[in-house]
C-alpha positions as CSV (number, residue, x, y, z in Angstrom):
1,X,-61.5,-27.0,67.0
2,X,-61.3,-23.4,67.5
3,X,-61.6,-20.5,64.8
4,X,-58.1,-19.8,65.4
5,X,-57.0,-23.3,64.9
6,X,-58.7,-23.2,61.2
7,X,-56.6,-19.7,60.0
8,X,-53.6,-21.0,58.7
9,X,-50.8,-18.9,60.4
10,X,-48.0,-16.4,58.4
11,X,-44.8,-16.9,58.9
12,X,-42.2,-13.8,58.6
13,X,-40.0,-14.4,55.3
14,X,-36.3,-15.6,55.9
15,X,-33.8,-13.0,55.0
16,X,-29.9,-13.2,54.4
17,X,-28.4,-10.5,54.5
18,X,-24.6,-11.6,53.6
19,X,-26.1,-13.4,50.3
20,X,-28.1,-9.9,49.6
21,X,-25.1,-7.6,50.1
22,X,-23.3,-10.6,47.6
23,X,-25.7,-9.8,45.0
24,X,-25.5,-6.3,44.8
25,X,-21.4,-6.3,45.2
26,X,-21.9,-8.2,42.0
27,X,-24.2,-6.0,40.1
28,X,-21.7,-3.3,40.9
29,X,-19.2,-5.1,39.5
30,X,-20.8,-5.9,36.3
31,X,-22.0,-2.4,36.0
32,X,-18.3,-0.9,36.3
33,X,-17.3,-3.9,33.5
34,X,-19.9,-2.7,31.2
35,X,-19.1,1.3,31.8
36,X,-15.5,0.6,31.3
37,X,-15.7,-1.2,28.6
38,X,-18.3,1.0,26.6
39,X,-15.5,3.4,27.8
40,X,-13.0,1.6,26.0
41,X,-14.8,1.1,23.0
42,X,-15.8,5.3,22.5
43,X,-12.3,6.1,23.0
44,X,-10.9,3.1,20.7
45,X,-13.5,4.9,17.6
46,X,-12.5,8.5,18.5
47,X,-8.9,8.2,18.2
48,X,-9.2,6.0,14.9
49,X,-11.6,9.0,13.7
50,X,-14.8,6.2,13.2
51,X,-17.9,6.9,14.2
52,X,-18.9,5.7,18.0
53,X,-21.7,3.6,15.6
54,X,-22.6,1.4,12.9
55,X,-20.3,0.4,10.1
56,X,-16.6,2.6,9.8
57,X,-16.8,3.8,5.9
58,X,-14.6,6.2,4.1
59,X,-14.8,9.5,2.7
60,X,-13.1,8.1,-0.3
61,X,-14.6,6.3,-2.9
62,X,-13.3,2.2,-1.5
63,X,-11.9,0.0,-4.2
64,X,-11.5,-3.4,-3.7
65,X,-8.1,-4.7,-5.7
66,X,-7.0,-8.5,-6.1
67,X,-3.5,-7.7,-6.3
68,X,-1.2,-4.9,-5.1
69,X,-0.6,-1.7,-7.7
70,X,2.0,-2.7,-10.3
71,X,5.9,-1.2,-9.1
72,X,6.9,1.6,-11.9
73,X,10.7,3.7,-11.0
74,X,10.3,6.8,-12.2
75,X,12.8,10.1,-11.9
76,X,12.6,11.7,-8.5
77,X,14.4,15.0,-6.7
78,X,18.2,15.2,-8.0
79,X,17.2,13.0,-10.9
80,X,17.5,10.0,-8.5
81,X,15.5,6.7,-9.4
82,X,12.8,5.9,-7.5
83,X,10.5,3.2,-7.5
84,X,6.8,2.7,-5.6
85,X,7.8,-0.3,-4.1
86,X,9.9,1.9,-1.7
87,X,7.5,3.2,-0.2
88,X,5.8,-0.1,0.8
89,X,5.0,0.1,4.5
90,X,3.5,3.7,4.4
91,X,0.1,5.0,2.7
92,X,0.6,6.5,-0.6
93,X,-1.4,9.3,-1.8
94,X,-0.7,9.3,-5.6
95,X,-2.1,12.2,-7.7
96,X,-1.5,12.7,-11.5
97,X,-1.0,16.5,-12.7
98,X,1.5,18.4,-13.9
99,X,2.9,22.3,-12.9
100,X,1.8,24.5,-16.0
101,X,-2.2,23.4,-15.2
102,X,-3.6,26.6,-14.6
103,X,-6.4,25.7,-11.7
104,X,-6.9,21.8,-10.8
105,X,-3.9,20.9,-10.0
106,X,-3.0,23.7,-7.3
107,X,-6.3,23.2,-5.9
108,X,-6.1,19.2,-5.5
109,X,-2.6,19.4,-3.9
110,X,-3.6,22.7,-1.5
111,X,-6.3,19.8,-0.4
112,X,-3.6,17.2,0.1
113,X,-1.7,19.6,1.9
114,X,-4.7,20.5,4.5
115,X,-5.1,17.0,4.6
116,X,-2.0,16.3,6.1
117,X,-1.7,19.1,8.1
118,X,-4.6,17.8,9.9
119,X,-2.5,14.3,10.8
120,X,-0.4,13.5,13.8
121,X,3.1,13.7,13.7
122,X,3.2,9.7,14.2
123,X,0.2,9.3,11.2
124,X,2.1,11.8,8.9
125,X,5.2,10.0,8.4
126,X,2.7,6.9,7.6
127,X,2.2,8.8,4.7
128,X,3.6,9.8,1.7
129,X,2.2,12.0,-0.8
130,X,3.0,11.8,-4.6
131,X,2.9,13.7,-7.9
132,X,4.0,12.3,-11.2
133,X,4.1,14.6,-13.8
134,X,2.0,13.8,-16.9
135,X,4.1,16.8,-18.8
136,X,7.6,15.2,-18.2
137,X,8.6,17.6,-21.4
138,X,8.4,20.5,-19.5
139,X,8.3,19.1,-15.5
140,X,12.1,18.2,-15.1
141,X,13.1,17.1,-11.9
142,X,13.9,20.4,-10.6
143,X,10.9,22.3,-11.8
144,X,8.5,19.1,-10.1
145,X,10.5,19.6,-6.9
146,X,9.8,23.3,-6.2
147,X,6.1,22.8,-7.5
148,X,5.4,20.3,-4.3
149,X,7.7,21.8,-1.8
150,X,5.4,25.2,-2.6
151,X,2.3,23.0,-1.0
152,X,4.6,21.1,1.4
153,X,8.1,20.1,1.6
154,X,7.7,16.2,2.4
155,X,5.6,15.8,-0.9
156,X,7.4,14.0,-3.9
157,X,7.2,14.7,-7.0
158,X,8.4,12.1,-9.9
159,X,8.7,12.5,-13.6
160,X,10.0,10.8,-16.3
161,X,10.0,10.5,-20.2
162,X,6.9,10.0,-21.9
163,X,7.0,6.2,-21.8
164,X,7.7,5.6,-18.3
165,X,4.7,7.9,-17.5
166,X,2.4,5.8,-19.7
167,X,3.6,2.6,-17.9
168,X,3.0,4.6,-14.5
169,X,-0.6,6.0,-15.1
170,X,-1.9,2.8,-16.6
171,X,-2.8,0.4,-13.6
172,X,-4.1,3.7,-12.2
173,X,-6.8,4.1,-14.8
174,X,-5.5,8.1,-15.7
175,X,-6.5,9.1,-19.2
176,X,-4.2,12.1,-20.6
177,X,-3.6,13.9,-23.8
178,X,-2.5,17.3,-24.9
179,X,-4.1,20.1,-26.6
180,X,-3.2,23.8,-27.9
181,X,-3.9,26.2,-24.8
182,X,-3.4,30.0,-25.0
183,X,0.0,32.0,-26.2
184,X,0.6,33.0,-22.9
185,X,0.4,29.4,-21.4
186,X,1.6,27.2,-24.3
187,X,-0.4,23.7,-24.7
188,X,-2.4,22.4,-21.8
189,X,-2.6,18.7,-21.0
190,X,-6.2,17.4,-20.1
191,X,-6.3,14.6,-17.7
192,X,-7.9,12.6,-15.4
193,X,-8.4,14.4,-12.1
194,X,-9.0,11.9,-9.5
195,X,-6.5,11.1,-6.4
196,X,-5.5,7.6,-5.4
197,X,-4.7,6.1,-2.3
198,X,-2.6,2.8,-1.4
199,X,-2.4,0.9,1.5
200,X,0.5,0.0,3.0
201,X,0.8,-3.5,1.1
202,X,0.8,-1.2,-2.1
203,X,-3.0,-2.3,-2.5
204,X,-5.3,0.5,-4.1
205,X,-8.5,1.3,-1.6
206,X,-9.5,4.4,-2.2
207,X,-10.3,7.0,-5.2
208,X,-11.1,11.1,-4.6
209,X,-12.4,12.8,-7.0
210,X,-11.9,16.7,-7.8
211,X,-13.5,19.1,-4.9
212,X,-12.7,16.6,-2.2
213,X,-11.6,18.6,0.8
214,X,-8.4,17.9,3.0
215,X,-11.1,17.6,5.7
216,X,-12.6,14.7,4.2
217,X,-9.5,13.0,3.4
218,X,-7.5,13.5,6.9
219,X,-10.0,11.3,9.0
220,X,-9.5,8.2,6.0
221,X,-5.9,9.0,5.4
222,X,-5.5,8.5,9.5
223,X,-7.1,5.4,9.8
224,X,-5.1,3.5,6.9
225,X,-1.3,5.1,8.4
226,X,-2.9,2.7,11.8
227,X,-3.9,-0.3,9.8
């Protein structure tokens, strides 16, 4: 036997080229899935106004109600009757104030008034904001109506006598009683200050308290008018 008999010999390693190029026209393909679909995904977030990760949360305080927001009708522009239930189907921002409040009022509904400015066209008429008077002795119908128009003319404002208002504010949670102000501005009403926000099934999901800015409020007030 010869030295070259005992090396064992090496033999060249088969190649396919066709199941090769098969492979990588597969890993392309996959790649371009993934790319779109990551694609998909950060454009999905952005136009909902969620973050691109993690858990969605609001600006808003979130509630979490068993049962839809009991209807009240109260006394709307013209003195026309008009209930919450009609505005099922839309988000309702619902604050409690009234027109003679010399500095939290105007400064909550400026804020709901950037807020909506900073909507869509299509996510602004999702939404409806409202004020109900907690002064219906001196807000009449008329007097509420050129208060909101001032911060924007879509807004509503309701009033009603002092009955209907305690009916109104009560699933709400709004505490409110007079007190003597100043000659100049008569009695003042103290009251809770916080703004409210239903779904569209008339469900109550989110609470703002006072110095919340219409920037906060647009991105959460967006994403319930898509829900």
């Amino acid at each position: 036997m010869t030295v070259s008999d005992q090396i064992p010999t090496q033999t060249e390693p088969q190649t396919n080229p066709a199941g090769a190029g098969r492979s990588r026209l597969l890993l392309i393909v996959v790649a371009g899935l993934l790319v779109g679909l990551l694609a998909g995904y950060v454009a999905i977030r952005l136009i909902a106004g969620q973050p691109l990760f993690g858990a969605a949360g609001f600006n808003g305080l979130e509630m979490t109600a068993s049962q839809p927001i009991t209807n009240f009708t109260l006394t709307g522009p013209n003195g026309q009757p008009v209930a919450l239930r009609d505005f099922r189907d839309k988000v309702v921002v619902i604050y409690f104030g009234y027109t003679y409040c010399p500095d939290v009022c105007p400064a909550t509904m400026a804020e709901l008034a950037q807020a909506v400015e900073g909507l869509s066209e299509r996510d602004r008429e999702q939404v409806q904001v409202i004020m109900v008077s907690v002064d219906p002795a001196r807000d009449t119908p008329e007097v509420l109506a050129d208060y909101v128009h001032f911060f924007n003319p879509d807004f509503i404002g309701l009033t009603g006598s002092e009955e209907e208002i305690a009916l109104a504010v009560t699933p709400f949670g709004v505490y409110y009683e007079k007190h003597e102000g100043s000659a100049a501005s008569g009695y003042l009403v103290d009251h809770t200050a916080t703004v409210s926000v239903l779904d569209k099934r008339g469900y109550l999901r989110l609470l703002y308290p006072f110095g919340t800015t219409g920037e906060e409020i647009t991105p959460d007030l967006k994403r319930l008018a898509r829900e």
